[in-house]
C-alpha positions in Angstrom: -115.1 -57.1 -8.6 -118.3 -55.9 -8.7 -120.2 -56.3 -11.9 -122.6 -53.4 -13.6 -125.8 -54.5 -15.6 -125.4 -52.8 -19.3 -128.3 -50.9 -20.4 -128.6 -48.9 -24.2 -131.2 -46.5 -24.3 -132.2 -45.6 -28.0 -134.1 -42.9 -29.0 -134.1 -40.3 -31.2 -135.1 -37.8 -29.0 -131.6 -36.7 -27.4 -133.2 -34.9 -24.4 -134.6 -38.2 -23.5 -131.5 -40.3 -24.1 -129.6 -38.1 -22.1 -132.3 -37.6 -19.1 -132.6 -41.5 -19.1 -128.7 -41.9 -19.1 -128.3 -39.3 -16.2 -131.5 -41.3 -13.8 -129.7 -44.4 -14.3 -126.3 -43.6 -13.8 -127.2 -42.2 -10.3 -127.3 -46.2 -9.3 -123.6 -47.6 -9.3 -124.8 -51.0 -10.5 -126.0 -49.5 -13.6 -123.5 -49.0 -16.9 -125.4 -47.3 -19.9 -124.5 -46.4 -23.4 -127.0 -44.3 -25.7 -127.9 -44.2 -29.6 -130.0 -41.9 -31.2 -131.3 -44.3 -33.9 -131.6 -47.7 -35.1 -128.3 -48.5 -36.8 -126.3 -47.1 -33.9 -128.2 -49.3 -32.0 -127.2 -52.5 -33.8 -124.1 -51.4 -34.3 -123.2 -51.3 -30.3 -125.6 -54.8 -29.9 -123.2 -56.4 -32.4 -120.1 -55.2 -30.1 -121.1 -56.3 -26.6 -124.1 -58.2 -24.9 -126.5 -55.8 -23.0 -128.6 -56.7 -19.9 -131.7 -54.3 -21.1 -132.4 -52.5 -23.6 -134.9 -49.0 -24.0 -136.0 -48.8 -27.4 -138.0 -45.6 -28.8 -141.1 -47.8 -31.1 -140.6 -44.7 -33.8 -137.6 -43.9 -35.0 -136.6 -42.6 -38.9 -135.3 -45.2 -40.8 -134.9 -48.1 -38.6 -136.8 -48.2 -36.1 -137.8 -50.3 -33.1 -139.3 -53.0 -34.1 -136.3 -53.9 -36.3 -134.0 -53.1 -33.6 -136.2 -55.5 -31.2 -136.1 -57.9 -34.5 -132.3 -58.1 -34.3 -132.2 -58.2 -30.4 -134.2 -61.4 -30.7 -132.1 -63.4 -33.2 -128.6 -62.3 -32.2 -129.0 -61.7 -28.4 -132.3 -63.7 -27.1 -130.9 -63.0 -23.5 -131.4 -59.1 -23.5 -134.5 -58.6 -22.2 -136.5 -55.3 -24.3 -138.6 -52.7 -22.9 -140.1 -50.4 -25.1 -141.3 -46.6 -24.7 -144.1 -45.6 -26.3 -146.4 -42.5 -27.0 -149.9 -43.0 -25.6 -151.0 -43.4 -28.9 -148.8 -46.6 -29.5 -150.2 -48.2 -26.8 -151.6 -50.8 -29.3 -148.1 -51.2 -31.2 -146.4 -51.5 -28.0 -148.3 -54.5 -27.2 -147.8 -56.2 -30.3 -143.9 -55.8 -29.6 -144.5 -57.6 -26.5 -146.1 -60.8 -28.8 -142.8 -60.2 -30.8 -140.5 -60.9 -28.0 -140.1 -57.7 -25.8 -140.5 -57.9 -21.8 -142.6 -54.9 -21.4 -143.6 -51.3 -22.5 -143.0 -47.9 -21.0 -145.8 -45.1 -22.1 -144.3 -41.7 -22.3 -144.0 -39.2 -20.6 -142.9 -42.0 -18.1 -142.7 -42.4 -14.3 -139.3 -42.5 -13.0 -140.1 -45.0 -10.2 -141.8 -46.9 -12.8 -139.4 -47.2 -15.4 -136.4 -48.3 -12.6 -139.2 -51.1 -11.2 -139.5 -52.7 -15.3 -135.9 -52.5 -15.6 -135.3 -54.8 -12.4 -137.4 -56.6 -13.2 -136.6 -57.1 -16.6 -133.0 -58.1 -15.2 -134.4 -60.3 -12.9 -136.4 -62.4 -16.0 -132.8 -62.3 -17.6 -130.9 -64.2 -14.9 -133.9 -66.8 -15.0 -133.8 -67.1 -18.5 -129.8 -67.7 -18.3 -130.6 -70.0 -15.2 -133.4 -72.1 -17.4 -130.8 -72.2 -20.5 -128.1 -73.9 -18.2 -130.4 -76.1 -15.9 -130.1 -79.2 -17.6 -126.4 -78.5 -18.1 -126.0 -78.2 -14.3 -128.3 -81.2 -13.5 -126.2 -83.6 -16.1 -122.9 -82.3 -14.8 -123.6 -82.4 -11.4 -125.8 -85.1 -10.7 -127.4 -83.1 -7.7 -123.8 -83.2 -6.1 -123.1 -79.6 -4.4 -121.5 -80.9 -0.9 -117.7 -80.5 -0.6 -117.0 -83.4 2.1 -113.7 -83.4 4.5 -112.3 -83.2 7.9 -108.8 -83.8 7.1 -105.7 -81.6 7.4 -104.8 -81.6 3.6 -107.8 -80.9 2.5 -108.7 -78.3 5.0 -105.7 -76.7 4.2 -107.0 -76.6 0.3 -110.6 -75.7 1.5 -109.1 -72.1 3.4 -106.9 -71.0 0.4 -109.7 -71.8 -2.0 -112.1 -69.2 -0.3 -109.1 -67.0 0.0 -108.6 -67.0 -4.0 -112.6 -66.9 -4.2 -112.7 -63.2 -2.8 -110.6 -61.7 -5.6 -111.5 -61.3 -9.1 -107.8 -63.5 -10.4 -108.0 -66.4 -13.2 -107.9 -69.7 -10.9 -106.5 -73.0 -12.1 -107.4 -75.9 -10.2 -105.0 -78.7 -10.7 -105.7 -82.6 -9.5 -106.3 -86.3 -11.1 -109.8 -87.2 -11.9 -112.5 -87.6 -9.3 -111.2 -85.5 -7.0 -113.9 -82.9 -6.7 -112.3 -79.9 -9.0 -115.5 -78.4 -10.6 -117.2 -78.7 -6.8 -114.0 -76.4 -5.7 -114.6 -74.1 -8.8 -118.9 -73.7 -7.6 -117.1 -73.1 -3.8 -115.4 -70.7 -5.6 -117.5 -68.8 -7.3 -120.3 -69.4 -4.7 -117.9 -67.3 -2.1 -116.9 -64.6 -4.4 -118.7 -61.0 -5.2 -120.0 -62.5 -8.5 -122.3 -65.2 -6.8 -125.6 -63.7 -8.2 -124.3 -63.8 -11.8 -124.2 -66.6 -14.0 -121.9 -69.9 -13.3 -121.2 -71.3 -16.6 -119.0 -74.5 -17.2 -117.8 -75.9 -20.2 -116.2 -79.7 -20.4 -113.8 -79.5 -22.9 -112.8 -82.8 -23.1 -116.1 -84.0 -23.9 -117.1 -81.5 -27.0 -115.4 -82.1 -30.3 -112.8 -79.7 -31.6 -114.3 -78.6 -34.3 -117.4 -77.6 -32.3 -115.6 -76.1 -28.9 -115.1 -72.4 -30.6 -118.5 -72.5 -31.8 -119.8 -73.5 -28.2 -117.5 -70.8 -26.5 -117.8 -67.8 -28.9 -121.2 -68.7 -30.5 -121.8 -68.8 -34.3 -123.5 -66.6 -37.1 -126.4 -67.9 -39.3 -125.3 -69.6 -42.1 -121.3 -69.9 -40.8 -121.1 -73.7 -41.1 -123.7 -76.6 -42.3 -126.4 -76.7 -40.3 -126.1 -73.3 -38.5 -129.6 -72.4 -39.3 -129.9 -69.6 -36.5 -127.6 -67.5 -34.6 -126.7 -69.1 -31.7 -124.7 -67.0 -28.6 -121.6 -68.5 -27.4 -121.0 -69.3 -23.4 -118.8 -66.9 -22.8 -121.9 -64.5 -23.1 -123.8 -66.1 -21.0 -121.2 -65.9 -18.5 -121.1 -61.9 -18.6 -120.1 -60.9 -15.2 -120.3 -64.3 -13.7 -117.7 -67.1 -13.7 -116.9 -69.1 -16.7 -115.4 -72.4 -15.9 -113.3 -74.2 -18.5 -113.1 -78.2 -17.1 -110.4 -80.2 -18.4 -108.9 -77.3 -19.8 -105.6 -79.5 -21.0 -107.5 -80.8 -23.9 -108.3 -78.2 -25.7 -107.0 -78.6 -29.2 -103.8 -76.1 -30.5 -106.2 -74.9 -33.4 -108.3 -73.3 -30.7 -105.9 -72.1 -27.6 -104.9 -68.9 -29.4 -108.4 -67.9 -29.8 -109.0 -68.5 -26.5 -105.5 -66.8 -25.1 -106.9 -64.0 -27.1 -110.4 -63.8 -25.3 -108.5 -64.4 -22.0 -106.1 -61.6 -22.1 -108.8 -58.9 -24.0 -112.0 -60.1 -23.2 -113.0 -59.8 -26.7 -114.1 -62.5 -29.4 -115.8 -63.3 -32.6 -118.4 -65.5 -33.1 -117.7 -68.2 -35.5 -118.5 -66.7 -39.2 -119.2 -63.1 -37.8 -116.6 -60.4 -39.1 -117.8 -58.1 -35.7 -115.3 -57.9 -32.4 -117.8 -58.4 -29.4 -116.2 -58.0 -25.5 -117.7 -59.5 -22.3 -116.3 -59.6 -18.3 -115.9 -62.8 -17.2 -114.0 -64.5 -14.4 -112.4 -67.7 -15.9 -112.0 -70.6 -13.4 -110.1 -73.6 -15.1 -109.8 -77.1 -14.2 -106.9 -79.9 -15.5 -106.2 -83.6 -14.4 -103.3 -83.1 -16.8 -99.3 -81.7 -15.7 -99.9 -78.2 -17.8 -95.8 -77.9 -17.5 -95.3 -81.2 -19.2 -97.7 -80.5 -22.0 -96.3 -77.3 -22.7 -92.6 -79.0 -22.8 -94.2 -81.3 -25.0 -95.8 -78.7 -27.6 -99.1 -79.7 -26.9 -99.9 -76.5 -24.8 -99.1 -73.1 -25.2 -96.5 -71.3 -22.4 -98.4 -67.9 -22.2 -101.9 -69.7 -22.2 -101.1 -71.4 -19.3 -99.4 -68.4 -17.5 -102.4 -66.6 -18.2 -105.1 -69.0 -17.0 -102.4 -70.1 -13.5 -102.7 -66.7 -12.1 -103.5 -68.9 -8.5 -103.4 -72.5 -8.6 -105.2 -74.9 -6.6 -104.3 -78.5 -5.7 -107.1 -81.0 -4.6 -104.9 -84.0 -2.6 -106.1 -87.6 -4.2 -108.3 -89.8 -1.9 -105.3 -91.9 -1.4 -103.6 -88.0 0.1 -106.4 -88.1 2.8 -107.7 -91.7 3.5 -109.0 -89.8 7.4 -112.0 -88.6 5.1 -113.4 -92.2 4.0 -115.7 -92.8 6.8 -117.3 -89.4 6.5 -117.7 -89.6 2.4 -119.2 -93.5 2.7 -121.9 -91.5 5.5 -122.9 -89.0 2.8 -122.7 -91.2 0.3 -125.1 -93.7 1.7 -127.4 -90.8 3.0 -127.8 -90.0 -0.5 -128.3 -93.4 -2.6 -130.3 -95.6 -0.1 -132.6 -92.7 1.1 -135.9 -94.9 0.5 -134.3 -98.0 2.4 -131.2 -96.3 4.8 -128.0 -98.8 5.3 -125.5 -98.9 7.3 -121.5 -100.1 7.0 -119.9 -102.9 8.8 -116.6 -102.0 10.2 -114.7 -104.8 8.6 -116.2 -103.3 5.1 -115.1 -99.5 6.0 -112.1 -101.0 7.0 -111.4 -102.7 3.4 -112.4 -99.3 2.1 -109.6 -97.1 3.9 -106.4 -100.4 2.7 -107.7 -99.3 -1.2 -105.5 -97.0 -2.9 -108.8 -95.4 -5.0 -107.1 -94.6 -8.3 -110.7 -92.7 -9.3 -110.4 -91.2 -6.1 -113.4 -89.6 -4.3 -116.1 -90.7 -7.7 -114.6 -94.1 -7.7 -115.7 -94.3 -3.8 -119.2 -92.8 -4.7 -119.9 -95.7 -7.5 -118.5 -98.5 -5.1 -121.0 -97.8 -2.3 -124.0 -97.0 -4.6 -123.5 -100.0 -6.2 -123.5 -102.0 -2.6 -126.5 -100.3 -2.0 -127.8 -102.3 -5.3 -126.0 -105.3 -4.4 -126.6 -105.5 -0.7 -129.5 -107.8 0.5 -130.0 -106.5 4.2 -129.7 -102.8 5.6 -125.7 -103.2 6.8 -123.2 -103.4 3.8 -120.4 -106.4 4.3 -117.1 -106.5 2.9 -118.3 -109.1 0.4 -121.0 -106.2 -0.8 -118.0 -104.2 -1.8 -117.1 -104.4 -5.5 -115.0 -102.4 -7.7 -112.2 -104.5 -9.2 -110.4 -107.2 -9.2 -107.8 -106.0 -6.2 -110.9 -104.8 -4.1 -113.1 -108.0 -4.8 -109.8 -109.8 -3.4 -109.8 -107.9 -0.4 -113.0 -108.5 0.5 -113.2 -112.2 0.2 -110.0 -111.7 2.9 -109.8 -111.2 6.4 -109.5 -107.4 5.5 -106.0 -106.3 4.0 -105.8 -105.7 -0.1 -104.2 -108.4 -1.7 -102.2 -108.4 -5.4 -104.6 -108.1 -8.2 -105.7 -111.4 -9.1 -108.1 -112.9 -12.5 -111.7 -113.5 -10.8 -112.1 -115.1 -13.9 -110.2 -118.1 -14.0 -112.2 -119.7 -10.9 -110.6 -117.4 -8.5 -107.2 -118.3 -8.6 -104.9 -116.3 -6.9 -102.3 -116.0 -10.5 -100.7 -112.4 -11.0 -101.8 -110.1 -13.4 -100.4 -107.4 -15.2 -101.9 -104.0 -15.0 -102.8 -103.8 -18.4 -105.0 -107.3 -18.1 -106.7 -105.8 -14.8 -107.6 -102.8 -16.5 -109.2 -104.2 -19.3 -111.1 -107.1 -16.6 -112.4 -103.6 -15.1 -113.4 -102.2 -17.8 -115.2 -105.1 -19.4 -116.9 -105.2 -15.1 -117.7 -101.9 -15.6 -119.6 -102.1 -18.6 -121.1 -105.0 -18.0 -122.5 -103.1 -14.8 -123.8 -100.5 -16.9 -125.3 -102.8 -19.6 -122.8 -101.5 -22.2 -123.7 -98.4 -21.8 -120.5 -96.2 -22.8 -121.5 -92.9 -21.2 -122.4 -94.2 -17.9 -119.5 -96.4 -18.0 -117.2 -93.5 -18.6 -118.4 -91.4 -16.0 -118.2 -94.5 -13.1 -114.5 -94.6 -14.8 -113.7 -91.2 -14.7 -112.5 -90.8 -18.6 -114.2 -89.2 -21.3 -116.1 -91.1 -23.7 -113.3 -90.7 -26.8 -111.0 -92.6 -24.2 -113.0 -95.4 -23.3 -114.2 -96.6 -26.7 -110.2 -96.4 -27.6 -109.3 -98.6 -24.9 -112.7 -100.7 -26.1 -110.8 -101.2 -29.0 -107.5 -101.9 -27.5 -108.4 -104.5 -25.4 -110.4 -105.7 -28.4 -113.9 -105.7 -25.8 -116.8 -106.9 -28.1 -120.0 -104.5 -27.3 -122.6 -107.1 -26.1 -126.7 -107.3 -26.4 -127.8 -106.1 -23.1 -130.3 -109.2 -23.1 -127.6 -111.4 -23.0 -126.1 -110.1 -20.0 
């Protein structure tokens, strides 16, 4: 599915218009719509994101300047060139302390104007790329490696770059810590849309009341605080991927809107009265069984239909246990690079007896935190902590014994799950100095989860001096 870039040409001359329109149109990659004044030209900005746009500085009524005006507060990403007589030179250059990318003098040079417009396109996709950096670096931590040798999951890794050549909706399914926004990168990484935008959008972690507005966007003045247009992610995503992480949460109020935008490609922003449409491939990702929500009424049937055009299923650690030795090297490559370390066998071998309920993350945060613990360059079982079944383990001769209370002097009583989860908990953010969103992360649960469990369990939040 190869993507065009969307250029509007407005002028008022129609010779021009349509010269322009014809030049461009000889490139394939190019898709271009005209206006032959200001108000047309808004009127087609408020209906679809452009790439670039060509705006004639004089125009009756409205002209450039407003049009370059309204560009900047409703659609900061489209980058503006402006043409220009020779005797505008002046104004043209005060556009460009307003906001737009450059300035064309007419008559212009073909060869020039097609150089300005890539490269106008080329300052969009790092403007896009700034806007989502942090997002990337937060989400990601610097992870971009997919690890495994084994036979489930090379089975997985073949039909994922299978699915990644077409342009079909992708749902990958799988329990937490498993690796499912790495597969969705892979995926759009190995498709035709790998130089366009990848945008991803948690939505366990963002209220309900705020997801629509961080999908669609918003219109000044639509709800308290909305002091500026802002443009939703599903235009940033414009003939990239959009992925949609932990997709099973999103709340019933918004699933028809986004059904809507799935099947159409068409949305509102949040207080705007305009339709707007974008191309996006839509990559989603659920820890959640989407059949037994829907049975359940807490997901829609046809959503889910819609967004399981091809399903992926990423096998738990505990699915390919082969693949431990090779994570714990890459893992310990990356978190003791100032003072390398090494892994005893005994250790390794307490790693592959655990079941790993937080799968491949939960292995990650057990051997950077042995890294921490570990005194010497080679990491002993007794380095190894997690819980209270793992600390067990590695106080033995090597085989995982029944969960036991570390804190009753190490006695060996049983436990029930519910008091092991709540000792792990409690370990966990004590680790973390009480810090929930670390904590949740090493846990592999959203923030709303953990601080209801905090409650449950009835877990006091603690001074961090006191630790």
């Amino acid at each position: 599915m190869a993507k065009k870039y969307h250029i509007l040409i407005v002028d008022d001359e129609e010779s021009i218009t349509f010269l322009l329109q014809t030049e461009f149109e000889e490139f394939s990659e190019y898709e271009v719509d005209t206006a032959l004044n200001g108000t047309e030209a808004i009127n087609l900005i408020q209906s679809k994101p452009y790439d670039v746009a060509l705006l004639d500085i004089k125009m009756p009524r409205v002209g450039g300047l407003e049009v370059l005006k309204f560009i900047n507060e409703h659609s900061p990403a489209t980058q503006v060139i402006m043409l220009t007589n020779v005797i505008d030179v002046k104004t043209a250059v005060e556009t460009v302390k307003l906001g737009a990318y450059d300035f064309v003098s007419k008559p212009y040079d073909r060869d020039q104007l097609l150089v300005t417009v890539r490269r106008a396109l080329e300052r969009r996709q790092l403007v896009i790329e700034k806007e989502m950096m942090a997002r990337e670096l937060n989400r990601l931590g610097g992870r971009v490696e997919i690890i495994g040798q084994s036979k489930p999951f090379r089975e997985v890794m073949e039909h994922t770059k299978k699915v990644a050549a077409s342009d079909a909706f992708v749902l990958i399914e799988g329990p937490s810590g498993t690796g499912k926004e790495l597969v969705a990168h892979l995926i759009h990484q190995e498709s035709p849309l790998k130089d366009r935008p990848f945008v991803a959008v948690n939505c366990a972690s963002i209220p309900d009341q705020l997801l629509e507005s961080e999908l669609f966007g918003h219109e000044k003045g639509s709800f308290t605080n909305a002091y500026n247009t802002k443009q939703g992610l599903v235009e940033v995503a414009h003939g990239g991927t959009l992925f949609l992480d932990e997709v099973g949460d999103i709340s019933p109020v918004t699933q028809p809107k986004l059904l809507r935008f799935l099947e159409t490609g068409e949305f509102r922003r949040v207080g705007g009265t305009t339709s707007m449409k974008v191309e996006v491939r839509v990559v989603s990702a659920t820890n959640k069984n989407l059949q037994n929500e829907v049975r359940a009424g807490k997901f829609r049937e046809d959503l889910l239909y819609r967004l399981n055009v091809v399903s992926i299923r990423l096998p738990s650690l505990k699915e390919r246990k082969e693949d431990i030795p090779q994570l714990v090297e890459y893992f310990l490559s990356r978190k003791s690079k100032s003072n390398p370390k090494k892994i005893t066998p005994e250790a390794l071998n307490v790693l592959k007896q655990y079941d790993w309920p937080g799968n491949v993350r939960e292995l990650e945060h057990v051997i950077e935190g042995a890294t921490v613990i570990c005194q010497n360059d080679t990491i002993e079982p007794s380095d190894l902590w997690i819980n209270a079944a793992l600390s067990a383990s590695s106080r033995s001769s090597g085989s995982v014994q029944a969960p036991v209370d570390s804190r009753n002097n190490g006695s060996a009583e049983l436990i029930s799950l519910e008091e092991l989860e709540k000792i792990h908990i409690e370990k966990v953010l004590r680790y973390n100095r009480w810090n929930r969103l670390k904590t949740a992360e090493m846990l592999g649960i959203t923030p709303k989860t953990l601080y209801l469990k905090i409650k449950r369990y009835g877990l006091k939040t603690r001074n961090p001096e006191e630790e």
